[in-house]
NUFI-364313 format. One record per atom (N, C-alpha, C): x negated, y negated, z negated. Coordinates in steps of 0.2 Angstrom, whole numbers, padded with zeros to 4 digits, always signed. Layout:
N
XYZ...
END
This chain:
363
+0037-0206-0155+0035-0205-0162+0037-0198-0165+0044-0196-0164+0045-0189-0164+0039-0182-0163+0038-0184-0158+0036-0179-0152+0027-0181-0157+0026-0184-0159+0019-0185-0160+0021-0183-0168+0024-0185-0171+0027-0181-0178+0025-0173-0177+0030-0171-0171+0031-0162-0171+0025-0160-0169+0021-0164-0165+0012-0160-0164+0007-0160-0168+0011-0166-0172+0004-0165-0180+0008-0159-0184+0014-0159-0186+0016-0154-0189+0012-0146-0185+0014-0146-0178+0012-0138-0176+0004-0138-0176-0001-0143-0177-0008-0144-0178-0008-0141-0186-0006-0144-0190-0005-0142-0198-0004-0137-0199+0000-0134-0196+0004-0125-0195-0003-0120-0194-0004-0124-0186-0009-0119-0184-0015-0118-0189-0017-0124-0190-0023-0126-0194-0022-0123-0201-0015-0120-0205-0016-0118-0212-0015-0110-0209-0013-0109-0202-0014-0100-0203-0021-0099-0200-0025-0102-0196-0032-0101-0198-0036-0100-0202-0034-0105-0209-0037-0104-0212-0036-0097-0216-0026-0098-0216-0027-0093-0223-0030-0085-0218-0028-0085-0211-0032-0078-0208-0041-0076-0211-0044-0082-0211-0051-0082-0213-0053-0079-0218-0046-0087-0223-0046-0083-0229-0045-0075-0232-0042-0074-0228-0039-0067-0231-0044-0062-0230-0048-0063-0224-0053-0060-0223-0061-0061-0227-0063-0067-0228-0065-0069-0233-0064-0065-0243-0058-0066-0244-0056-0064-0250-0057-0053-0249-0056-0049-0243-0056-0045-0241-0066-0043-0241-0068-0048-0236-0079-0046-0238-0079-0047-0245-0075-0053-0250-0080-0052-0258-0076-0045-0261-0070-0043-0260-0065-0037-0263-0071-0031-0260-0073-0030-0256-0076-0023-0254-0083-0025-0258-0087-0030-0257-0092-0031-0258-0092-0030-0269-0087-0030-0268-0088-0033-0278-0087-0024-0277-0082-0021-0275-0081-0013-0275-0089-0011-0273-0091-0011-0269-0098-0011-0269-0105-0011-0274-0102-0016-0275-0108-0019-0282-0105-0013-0288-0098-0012-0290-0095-0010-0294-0095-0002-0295-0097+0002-0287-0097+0008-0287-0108+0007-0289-0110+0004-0287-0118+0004-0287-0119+0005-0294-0117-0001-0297-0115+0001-0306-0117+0007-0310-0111+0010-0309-0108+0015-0310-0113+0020-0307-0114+0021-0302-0119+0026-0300-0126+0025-0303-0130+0019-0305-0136+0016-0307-0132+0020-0315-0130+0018-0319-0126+0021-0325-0128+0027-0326-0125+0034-0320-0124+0038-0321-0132+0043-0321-0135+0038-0314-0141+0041-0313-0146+0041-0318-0145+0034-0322-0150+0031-0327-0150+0038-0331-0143+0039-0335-0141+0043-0341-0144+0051-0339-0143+0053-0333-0146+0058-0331-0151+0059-0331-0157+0055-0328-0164+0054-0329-0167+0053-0336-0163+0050-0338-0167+0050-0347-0164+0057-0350-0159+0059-0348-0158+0065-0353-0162+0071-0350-0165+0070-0343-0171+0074-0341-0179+0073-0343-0179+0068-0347-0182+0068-0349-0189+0059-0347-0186+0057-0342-0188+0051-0339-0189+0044-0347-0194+0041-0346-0192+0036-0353-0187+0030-0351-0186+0026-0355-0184+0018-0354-0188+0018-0350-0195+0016-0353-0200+0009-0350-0201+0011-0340-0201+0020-0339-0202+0021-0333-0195+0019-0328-0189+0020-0331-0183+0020-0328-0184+0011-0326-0185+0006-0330-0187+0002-0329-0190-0001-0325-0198+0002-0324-0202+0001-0317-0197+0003-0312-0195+0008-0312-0191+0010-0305-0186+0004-0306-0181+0002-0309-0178-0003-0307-0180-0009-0304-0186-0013-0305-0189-0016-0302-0192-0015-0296-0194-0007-0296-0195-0007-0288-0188-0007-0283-0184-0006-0284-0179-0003-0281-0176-0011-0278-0177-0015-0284-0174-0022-0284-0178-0027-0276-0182-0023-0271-0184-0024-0268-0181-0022-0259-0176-0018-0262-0171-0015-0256-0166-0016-0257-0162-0013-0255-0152-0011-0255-0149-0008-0259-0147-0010-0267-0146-0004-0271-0143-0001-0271-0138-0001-0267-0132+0002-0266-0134+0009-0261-0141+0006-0256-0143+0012-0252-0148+0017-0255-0148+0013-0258-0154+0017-0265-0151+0024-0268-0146+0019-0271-0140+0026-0275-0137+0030-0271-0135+0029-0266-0133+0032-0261-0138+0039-0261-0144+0036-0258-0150+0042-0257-0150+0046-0265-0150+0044-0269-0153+0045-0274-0149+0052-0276-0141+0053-0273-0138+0059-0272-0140+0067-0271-0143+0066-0267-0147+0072-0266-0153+0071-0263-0157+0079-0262-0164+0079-0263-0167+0075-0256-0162+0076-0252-0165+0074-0243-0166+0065-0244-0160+0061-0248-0163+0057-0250-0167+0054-0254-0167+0058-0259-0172+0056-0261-0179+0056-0261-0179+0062-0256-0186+0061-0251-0187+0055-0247-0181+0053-0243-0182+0048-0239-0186+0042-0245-0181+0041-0249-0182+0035-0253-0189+0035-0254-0194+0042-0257-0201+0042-0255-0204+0038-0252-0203+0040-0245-0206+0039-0241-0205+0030-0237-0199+0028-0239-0198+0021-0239-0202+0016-0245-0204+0020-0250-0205+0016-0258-0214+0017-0254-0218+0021-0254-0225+0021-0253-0226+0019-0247-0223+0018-0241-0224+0013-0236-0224+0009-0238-0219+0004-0243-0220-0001-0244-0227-0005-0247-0230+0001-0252-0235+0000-0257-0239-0003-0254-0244-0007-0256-0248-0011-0254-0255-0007-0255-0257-0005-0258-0263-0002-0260-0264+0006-0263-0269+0010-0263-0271+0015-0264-0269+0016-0272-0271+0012-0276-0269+0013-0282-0259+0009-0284-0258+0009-0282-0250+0009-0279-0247+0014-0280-0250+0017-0272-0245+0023-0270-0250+0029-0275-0254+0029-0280-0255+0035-0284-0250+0033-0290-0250+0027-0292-0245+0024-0298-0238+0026-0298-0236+0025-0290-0229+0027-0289-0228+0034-0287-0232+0038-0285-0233+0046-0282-0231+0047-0289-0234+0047-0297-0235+0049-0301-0225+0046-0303-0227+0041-0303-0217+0039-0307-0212+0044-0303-0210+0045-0296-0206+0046-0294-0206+0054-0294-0212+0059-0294-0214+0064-0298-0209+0067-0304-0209+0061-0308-0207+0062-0313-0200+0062-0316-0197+0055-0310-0191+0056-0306-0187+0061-0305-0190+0065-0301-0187+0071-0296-0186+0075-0300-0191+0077-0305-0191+0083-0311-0184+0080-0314-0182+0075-0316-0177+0073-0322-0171+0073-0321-0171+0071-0311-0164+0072-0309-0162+0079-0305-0167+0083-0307-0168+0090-0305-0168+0092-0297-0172+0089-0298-0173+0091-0288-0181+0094-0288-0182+0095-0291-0190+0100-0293-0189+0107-0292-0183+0110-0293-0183+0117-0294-0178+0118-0288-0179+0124-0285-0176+0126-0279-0173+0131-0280-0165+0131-0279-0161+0139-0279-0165+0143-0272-0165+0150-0275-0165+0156-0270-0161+0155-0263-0164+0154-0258-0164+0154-0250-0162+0144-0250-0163+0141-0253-0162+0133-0252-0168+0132-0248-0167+0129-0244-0172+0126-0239-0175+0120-0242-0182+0119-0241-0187+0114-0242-0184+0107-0236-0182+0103-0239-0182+0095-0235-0191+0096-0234-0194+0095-0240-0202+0091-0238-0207+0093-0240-0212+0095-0239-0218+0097-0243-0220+0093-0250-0215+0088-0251-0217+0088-0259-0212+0090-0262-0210+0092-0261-0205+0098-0264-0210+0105-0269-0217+0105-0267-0221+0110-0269-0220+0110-0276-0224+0115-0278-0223+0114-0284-0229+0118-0288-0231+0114-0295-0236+0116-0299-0239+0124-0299-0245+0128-0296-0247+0133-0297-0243+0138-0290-0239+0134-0286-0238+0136-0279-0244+0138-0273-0243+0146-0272-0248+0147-0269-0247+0146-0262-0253+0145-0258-0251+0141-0251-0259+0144-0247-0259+0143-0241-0263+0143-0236-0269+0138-0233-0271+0138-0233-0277+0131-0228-0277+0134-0222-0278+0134-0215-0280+0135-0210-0282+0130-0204-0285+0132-0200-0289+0127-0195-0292+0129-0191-0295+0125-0188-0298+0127-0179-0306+0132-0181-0307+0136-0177-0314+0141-0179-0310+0148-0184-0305+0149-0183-0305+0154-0188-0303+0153-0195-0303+0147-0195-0301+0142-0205-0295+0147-0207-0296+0150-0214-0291+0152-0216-0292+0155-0224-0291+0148-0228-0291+0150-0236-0284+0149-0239-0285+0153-0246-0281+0154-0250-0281+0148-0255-0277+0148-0259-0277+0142-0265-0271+0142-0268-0268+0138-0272-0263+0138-0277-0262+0130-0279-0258+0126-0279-0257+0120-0280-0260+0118-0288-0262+0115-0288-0268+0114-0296-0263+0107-0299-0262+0100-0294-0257+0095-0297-0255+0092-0290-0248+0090-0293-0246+0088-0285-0240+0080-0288-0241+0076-0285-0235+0071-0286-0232+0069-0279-0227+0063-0279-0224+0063-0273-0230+0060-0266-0234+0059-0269-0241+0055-0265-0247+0061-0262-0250+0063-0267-0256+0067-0267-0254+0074-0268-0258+0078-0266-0258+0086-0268-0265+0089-0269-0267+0090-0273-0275+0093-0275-0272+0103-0276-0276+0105-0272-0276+0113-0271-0282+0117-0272-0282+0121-0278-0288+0124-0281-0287+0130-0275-0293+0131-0273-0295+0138-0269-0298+0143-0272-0298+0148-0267-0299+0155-0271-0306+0155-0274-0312+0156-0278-0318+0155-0280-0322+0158-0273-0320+0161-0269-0325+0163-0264-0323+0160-0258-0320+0154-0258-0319+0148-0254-0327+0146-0251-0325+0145-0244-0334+0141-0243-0327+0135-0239-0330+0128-0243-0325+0121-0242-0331+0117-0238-0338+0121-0236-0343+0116-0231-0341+0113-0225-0338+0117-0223-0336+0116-0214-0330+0111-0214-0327+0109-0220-0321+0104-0220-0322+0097-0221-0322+0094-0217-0325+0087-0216-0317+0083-0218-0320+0077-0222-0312+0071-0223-0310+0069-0218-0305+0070-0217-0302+0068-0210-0298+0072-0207-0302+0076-0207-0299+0082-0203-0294+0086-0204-0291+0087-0198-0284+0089-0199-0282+0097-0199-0279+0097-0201-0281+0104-0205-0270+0107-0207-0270+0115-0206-0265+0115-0208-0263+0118-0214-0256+0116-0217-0254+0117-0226-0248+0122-0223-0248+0129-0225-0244+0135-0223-0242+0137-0233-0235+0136-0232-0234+0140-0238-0224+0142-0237-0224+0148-0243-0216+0150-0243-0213+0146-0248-0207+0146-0246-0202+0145-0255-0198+0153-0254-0199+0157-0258-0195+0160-0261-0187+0162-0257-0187+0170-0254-0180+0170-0251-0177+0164-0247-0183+0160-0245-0181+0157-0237-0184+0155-0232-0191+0154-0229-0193+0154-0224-0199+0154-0225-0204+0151-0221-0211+0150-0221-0211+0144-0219-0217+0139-0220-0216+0132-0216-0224+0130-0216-0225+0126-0213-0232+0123-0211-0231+0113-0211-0235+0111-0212-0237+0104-0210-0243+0101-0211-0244+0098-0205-0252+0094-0206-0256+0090-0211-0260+0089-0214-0264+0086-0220-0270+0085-0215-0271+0079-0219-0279+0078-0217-0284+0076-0225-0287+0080-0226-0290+0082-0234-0295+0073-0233-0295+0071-0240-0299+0064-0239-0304+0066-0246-0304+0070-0250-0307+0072-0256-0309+0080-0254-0315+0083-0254-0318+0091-0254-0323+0092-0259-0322+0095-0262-0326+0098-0268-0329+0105-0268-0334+0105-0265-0336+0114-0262-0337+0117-0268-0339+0114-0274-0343+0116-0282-0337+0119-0283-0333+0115-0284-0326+0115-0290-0322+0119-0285-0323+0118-0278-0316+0124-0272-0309+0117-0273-0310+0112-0275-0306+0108-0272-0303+0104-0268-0297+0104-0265-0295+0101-0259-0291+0096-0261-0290+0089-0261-0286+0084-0261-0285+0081-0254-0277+0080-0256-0275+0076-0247-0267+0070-0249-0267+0067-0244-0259+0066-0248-0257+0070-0244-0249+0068-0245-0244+0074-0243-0239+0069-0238-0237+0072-0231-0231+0070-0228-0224+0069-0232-0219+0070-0228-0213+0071-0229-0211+0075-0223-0214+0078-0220-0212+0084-0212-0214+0090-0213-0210+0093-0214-0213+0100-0213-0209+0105-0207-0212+0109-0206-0210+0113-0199-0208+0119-0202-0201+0122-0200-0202+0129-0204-0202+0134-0199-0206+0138-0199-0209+0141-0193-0207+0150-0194-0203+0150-0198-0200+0158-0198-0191+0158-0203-0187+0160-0199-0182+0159-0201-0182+0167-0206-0180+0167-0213-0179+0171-0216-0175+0179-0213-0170+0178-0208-0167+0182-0204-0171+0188-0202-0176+0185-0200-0182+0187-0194-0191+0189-0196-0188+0188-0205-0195+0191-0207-0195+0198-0202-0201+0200-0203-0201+0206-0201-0208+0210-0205-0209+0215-0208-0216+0219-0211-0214+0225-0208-0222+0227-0209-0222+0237-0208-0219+0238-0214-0216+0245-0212-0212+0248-0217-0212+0256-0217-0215+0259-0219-0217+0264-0217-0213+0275-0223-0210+0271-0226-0207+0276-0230-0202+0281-0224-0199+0288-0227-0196+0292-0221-0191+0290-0223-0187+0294-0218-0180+0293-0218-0176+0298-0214-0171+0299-0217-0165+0304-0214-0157+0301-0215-0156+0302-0210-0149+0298-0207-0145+0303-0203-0138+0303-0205-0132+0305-0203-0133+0301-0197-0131+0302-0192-0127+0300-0184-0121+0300-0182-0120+0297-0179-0111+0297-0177-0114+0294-0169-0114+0299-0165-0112+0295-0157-0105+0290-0155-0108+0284-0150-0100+0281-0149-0096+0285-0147-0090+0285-0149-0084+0287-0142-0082+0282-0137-0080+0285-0132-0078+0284-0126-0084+0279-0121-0081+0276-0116-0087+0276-0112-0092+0270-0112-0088+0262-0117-0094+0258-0121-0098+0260-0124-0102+0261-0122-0108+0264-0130-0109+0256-0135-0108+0249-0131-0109+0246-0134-0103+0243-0139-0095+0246-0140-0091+0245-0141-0090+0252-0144-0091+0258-0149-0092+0264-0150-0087+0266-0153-0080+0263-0157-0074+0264-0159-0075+0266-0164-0082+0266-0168-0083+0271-0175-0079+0267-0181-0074+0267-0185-0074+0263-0191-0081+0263-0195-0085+0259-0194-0091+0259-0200-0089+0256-0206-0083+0252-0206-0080+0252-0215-0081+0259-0219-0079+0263-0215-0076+0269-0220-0082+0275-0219-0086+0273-0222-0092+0279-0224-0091+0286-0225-0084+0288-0227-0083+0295-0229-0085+0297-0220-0084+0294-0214-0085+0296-0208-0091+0300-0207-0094+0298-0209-0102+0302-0209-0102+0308-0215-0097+0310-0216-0097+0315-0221-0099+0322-0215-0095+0320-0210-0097+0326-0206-0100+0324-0198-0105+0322-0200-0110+0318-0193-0110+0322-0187-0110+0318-0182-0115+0323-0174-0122+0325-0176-0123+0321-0181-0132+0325-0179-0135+0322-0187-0140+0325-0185-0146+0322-0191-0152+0320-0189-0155+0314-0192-0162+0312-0188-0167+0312-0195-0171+0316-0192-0177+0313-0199-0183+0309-0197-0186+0308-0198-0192+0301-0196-0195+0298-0201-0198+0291-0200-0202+0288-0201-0198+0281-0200-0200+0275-0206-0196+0268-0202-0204+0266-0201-0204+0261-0195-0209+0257-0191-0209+0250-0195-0203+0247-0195-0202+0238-0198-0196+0239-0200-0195+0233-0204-0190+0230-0208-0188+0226-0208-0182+0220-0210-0180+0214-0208-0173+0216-0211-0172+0207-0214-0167+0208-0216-0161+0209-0212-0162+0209-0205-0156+0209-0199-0156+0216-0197-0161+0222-0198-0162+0226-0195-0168+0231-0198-0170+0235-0191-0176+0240-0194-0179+0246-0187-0183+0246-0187-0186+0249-0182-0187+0258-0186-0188+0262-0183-0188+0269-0186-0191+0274-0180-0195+0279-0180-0196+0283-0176-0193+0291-0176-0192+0292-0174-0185+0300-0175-0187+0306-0171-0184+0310-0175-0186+0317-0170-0182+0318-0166-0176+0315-0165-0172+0314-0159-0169+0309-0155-0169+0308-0151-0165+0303-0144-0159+0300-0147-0158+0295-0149-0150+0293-0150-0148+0288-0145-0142+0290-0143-0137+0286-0139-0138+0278-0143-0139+0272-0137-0137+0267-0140-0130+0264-0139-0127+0261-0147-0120+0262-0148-0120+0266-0154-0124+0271-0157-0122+0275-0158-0124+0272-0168-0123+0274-0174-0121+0271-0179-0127+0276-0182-0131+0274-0187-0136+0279-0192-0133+0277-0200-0133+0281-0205-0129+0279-0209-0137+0284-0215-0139+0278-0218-0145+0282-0223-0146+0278-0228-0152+0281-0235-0154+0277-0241-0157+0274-0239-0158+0268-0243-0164+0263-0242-0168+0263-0248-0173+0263-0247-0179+0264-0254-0183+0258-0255-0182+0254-0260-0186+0247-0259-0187+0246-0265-0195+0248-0265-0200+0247-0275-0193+0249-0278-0191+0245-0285-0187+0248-0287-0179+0248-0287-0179+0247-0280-0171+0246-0277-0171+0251-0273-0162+0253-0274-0161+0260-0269-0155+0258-0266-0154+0256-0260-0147+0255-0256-0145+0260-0253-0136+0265-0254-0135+0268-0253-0130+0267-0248-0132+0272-0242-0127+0273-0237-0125+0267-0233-0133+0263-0231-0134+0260-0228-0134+0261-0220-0129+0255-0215-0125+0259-0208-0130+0253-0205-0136+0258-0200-0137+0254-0192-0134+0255-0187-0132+0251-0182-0132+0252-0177-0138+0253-0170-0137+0256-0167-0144+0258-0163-0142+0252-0156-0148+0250-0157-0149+0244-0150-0153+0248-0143-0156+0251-0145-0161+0255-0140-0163+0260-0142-0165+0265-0139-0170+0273-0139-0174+0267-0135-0181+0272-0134-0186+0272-0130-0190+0281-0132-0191+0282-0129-0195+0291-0129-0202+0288-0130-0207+0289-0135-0215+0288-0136-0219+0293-0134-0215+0299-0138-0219+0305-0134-0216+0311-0138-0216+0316-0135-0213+0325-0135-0210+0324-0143-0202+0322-0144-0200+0324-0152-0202+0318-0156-0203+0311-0150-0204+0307-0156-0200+0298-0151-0196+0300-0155-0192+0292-0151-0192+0285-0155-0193+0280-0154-0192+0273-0157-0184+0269-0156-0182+0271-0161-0176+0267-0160-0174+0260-0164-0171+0254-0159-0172+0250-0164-0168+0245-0164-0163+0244-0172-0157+0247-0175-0156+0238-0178-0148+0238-0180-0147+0232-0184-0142+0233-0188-0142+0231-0195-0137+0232-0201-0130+0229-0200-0126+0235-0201-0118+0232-0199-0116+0232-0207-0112+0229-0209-0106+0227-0211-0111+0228-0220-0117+0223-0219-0122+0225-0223-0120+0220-0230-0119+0220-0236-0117+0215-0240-0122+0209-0243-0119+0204-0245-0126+0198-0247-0128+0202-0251-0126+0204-0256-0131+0208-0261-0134+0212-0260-0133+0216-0254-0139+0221-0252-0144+0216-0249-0142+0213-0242-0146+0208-0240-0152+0205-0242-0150+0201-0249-0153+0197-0253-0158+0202-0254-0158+0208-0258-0162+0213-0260-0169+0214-0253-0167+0217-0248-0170+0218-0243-0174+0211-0242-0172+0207-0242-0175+0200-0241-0181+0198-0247-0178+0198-0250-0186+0197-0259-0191+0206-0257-0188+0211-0253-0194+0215-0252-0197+0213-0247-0194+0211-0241-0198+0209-0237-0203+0204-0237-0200+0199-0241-0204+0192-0241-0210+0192-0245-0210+0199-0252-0213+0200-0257-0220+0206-0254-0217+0210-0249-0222+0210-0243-0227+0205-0238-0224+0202-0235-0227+0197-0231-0232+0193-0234-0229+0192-0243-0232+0186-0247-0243+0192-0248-0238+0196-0247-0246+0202-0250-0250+0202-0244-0246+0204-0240-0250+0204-0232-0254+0198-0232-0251+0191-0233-0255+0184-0232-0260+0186-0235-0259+0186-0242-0265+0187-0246-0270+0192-0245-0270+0198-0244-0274+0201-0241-0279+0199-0237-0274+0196-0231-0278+0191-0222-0283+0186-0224-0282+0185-0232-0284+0180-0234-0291+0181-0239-0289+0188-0241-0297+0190-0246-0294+0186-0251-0287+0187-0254-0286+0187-0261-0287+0180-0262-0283+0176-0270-0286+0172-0272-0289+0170-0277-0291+0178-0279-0299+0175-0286-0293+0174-0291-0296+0169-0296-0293+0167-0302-0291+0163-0301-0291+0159-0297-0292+0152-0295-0282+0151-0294-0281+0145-0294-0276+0140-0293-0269+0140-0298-0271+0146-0305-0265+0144-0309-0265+0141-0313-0265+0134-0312-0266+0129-0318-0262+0128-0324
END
């Protein structure tokens, strides 16, 4: 009787530390999960108050609530932190939608979203997450198979649809619905980017294009590596490397007074431009290794006793060498500068390739 005593006691034992381990663990999922609920809260709070003071109503912040109440709210807030999510959250809300008049309903709400909690407007060299990121009166490209290549300007865009007024001497016959077709545009000091549209609306009369919009864009030119002709002269101090690295030249380039009394002097022509670098034609050979130290003339900026390094000579012909150079010890805010002329180039050169865009696309 004992012994069957002391085995229901150690069954009672075992059986109340199972439980309280469960327990503990139990009372641990509702503590995290209530902190959960608790931080969603708070962030739904913070988000609301922000989007109304951007200018969002009740009634629409509302619909949004109701949509959202269809997912994870916690994952919602989560996205709704920054612009990457809140692009996803896009593209997760109009897959769900059920119908065409849906996803123009919600294109339009969420639209009105992104403006409120400021993700509409882009800092200087911030990369584009998504081509709906565009923005009203953004001038952009069409191009396509046969040579397609029109100008236009974003006329109305939401997170759904994007309608693009083209230049008045657009011919939009040759573009059939469906067709897949490429959407090339900049954001401002940072790259270039392209992504696929298939137009489902053409208006040859009126020049315009209606499509929806992805969430993938390709960016197809790293700011770095702009590159335009550049054609203005140039005269440059020289310093040859010392000793026997040319690639290793020993010159302090910090200290500019060094070129107060140079090996040489070059005069020329620059070829290309780039924020990384520059290409230049010269009346003389330069050793590579060797440092150039000159002004920079860009519309109305002037960058003084700006230092390349020479990557290569090449000889073109009698008295006329290409040499071509990369900027050392070059500051962000020179940089920056070089970079809005270069890009401010390239943007002119599209339009040119493009035969202008008329009056057309600034709504």
């Amino acid at each position: 009787m004992l012994v069957n005593t002391g085995i229901q006691f150690i069954t009672v034992l075992l059986a109340l530390v199972v439980v309280g381990f469960f327990g503990a663990i139990l009372v641990d999922v509702l503590r995290r999960r209530r902190a959960r609920s608790q931080e969603a809260a708070r962030l739904a709070g913070d988000l609301r108050e922000r989007a109304l003071k951007g200018g969002l109503s009740e009634e629409e912040w509302a619909v949004f609530e109701r949509l959202i109440n269809r997912l994870n709210r916690s994952l919602v807030f989560e996205w709704l932190q920054s612009r990457k999510g809140f692009n996803r959250l896009c593209s997760v809300l109009l897959d769900r939608a059920s119908g065409e008049d849906e996803r123009r309903s919600l294109g339009n709400l969420m639209r009105k979203l992104r403006m409120a909690l400021g993700y509409g407007v882009l800092v200087p060299g911030q990369p584009m997450e998504s081509p709906r990121e565009l923005s009203r009166g953004q001038r952009v490209w069409i191009s396509g198979e046969g040579g397609l290549f029109l100008a236009g300007a974003v006329a109305t865009i939401d997170e759904y649809r994007c309608t693009v007024a083209m230049a008045i001497e657009s011919d939009l016959s040759g573009i059939r619905p469906g067709q897949e077709l490429k959407l090339n545009y900049w954001h401002e000091n940072d790259a270039r980017y392209s992504c696929s549209i298939w137009p489902d609306e053409i208006d040859n009369k009126a020049k315009i294009l209606t499509f929806s919009l992805g969430d993938q864009a390709a960016r197809i030119q790293n700011r770095a590596h702009f590159r335009v002709p550049f054609t203005e002269p140039v005269k440059a101090a020289v310093q040859y490397p010392k000793g026997d690295n040319e690639e290793k030249s020993g010159l302090d380039i910090t200290d500019k007074s060094s070129f107060a009394e140079p090996d040489a002097t070059l005069s020329g022509k620059f070829r290309n431009l780039s924020a990384g670098g520059c290409a230049l034609v010269g009346d003389m050979a330069v050793p590579t290794g060797s440092c150039l130290c000159f002004d920079l003339l860009l519309d109305d900026d002037k960058l003084e006793s700006v230092i390349a390094r020479v990557l290569d000579c090449v000889t073109v012909e009698r008295n006329r060498h290409l040499l071509r150079c990369c900027f050392e010890n070059l500051s962000d805010e020179d940089r920056e500068i070089i970079t809005r002329a270069v890009f401010r180039r390239q943007r002119e050169m599209t339009v040119e390739d493009a035969g202008g865009t008329g009056s057309r696309g600034r709504a």
